[in-house]
C-alpha positions as CSV (number, residue, x, y, z in Angstrom):
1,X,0.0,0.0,0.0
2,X,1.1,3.7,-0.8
3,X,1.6,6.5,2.0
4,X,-0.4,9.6,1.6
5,X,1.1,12.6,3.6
6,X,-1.6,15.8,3.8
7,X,-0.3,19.3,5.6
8,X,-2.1,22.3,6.6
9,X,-4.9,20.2,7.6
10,X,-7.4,23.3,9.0
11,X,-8.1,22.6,12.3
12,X,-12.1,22.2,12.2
13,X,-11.4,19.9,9.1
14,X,-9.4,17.6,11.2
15,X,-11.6,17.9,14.6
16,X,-14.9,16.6,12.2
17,X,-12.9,13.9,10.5
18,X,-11.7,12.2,14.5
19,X,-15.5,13.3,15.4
20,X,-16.2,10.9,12.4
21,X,-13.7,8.3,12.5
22,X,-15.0,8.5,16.6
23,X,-18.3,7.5,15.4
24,X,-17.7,5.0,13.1
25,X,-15.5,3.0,15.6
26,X,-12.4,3.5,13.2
27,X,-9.0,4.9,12.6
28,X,-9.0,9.1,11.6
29,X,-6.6,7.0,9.2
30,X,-9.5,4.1,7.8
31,X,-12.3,6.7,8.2
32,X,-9.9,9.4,5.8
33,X,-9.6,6.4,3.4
34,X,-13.0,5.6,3.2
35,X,-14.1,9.3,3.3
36,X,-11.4,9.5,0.0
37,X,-13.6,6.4,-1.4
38,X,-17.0,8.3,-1.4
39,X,-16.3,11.0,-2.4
40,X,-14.2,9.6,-5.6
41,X,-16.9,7.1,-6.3
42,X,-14.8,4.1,-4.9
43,X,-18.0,1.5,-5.2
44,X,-18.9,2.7,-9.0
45,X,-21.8,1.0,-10.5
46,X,-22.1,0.4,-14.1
47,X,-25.0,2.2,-15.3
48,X,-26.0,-0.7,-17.6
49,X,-26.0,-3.1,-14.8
50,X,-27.8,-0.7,-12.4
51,X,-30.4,-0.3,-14.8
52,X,-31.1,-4.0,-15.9
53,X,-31.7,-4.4,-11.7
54,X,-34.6,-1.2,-11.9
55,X,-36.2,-2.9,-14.8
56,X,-36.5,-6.5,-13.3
57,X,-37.8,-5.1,-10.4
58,X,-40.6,-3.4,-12.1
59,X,-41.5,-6.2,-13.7
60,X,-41.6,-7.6,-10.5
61,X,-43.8,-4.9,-8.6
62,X,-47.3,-3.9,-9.9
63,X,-48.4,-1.5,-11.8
64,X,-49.4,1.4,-10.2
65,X,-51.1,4.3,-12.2
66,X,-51.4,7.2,-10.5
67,X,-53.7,10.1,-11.4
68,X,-54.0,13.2,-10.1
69,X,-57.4,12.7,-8.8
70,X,-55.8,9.7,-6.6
71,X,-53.0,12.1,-6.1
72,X,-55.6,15.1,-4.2
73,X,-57.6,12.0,-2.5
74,X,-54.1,11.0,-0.7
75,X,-53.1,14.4,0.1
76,X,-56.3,15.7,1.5
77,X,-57.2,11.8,3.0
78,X,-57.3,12.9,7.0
79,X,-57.5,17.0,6.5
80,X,-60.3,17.9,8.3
């Protein structure tokens, strides 16, 4: 694994990421890496895959039309 070195750190920067890593029951070290991940995308999907999952799922679920009429019903269902 490589070494990262990062200076001039500001202080309130550094105080959220050990509030974090605190939180998270990790290193400032592991929660800085896994901060790095999100933020860079680290667990990209591949938009065809990610897709082909939302349309066998519909397929799956039923088919829901909603109108605006339904819509009102819902909203105002309860309003006295």
């Amino acid at each position: 694994m490589a070494t990262l070195i990062i200076r001039n750190i500001p202080v309130k920067l550094l105080k959220r990421l050990k509030e974090s890593a605190a939180k998270h029951r990790r290193s400032v070290s592991s929660e800085a890496i896994f901060c790095l991940e999100v933020a860079l995308g680290g667990n990209r999907v591949d938009p065809r895959e990610f897709l082909a999952r939302v349309d066998a799922r519909r397929k799956r679920m039923p088919r829901m039309f909603l109108t605006e009429e339904f819509l009102r019903a819902a909203k105002n269902e309860g309003r006295s």
